[in-house]
C-alpha positions in Angstrom: 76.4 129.5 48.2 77.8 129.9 51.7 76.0 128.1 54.6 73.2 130.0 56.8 75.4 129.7 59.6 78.7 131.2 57.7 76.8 133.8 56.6 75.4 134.6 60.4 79.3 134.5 61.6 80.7 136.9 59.1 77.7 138.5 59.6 78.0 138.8 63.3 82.0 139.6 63.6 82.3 141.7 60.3 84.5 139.4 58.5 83.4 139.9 55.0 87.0 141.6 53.5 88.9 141.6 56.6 92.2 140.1 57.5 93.4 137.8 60.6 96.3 136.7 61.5 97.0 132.6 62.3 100.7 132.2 63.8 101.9 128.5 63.4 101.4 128.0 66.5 97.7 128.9 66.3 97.3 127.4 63.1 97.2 123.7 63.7 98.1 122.9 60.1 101.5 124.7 61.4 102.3 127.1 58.6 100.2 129.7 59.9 98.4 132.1 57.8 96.7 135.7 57.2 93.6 135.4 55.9 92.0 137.5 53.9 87.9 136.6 54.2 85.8 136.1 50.9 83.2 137.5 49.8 80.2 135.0 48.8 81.1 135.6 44.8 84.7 135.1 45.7 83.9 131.9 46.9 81.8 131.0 44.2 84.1 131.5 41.5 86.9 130.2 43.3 84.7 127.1 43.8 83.4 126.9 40.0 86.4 128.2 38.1 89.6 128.1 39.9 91.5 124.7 40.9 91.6 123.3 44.1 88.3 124.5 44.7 86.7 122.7 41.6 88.3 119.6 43.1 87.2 119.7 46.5 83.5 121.0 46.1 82.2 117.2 45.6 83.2 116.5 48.8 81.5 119.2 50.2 84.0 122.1 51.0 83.3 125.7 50.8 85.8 127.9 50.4 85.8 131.5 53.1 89.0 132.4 53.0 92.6 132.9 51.1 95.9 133.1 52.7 97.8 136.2 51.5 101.3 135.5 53.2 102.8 134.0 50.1 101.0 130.4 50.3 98.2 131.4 48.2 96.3 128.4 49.7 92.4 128.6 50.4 90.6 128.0 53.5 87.3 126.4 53.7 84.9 125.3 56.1 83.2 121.7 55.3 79.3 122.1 54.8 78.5 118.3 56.5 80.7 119.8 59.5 77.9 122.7 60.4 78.2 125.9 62.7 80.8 124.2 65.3 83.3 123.0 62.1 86.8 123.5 62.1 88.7 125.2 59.2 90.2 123.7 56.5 93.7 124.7 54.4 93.6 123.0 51.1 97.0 123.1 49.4 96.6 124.7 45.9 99.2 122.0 44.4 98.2 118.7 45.6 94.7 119.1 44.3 94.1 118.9 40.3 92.6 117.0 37.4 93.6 113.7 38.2 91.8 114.1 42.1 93.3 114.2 45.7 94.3 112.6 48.6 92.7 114.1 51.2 95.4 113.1 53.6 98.4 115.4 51.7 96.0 118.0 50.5 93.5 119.0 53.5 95.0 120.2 56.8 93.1 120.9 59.4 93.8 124.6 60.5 91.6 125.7 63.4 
């Protein structure tokens, strides 16, 4: 489910479970963020069975992350976007049934 190059860069720096910290300053969605790094059957359920992912996976995003600060928001990284992508927060309540607008509901974070 993830990307050959995801899985090299978790791979590579061990990210598979761990934590990092975003501050808003870092985090150019501005809320900043600690994410906690999915594992690949995480991601797939999260993308199959859990809303925003099940909204946002049409259009191509994967999601690699979770923010464990209180948000609950996902991160994801946009296949189409490749190794050099940025990273995506999706806002858990502006995606749903009924669609999104990318323009309130993705933010780019790094």
């Amino acid at each position: 489910m993830f990307p050959e190059y995801w899985k090299e860069f978790t791979h590579t720096h061990d990210l598979i479970g761990v934590s990092a910290c975003l501050s808003e300053s870092e985090d150019l969605s501005g809320v900043g963020a600690d994410l906690q790094f999915l594992t690949e059957a995480q991601a797939t359920e999260e993308l199959t069975d859990c809303w925003p992912g099940v909204g946002v996976a049409p259009d191509g995003y994967v999601p690699v992350a979770w923010c464990s600060l209180g948000s609950g928001d996902y991160y994801y990284i946009k296949r189409a976007d490749g190794p050099d992508g940025s990273l995506y927060r999706v806002y858990h309540d502006s995606v749903g049934p009924d669609g999104y607008d990318p323009e309130i509901a993705v933010a780019k974070s790094a």
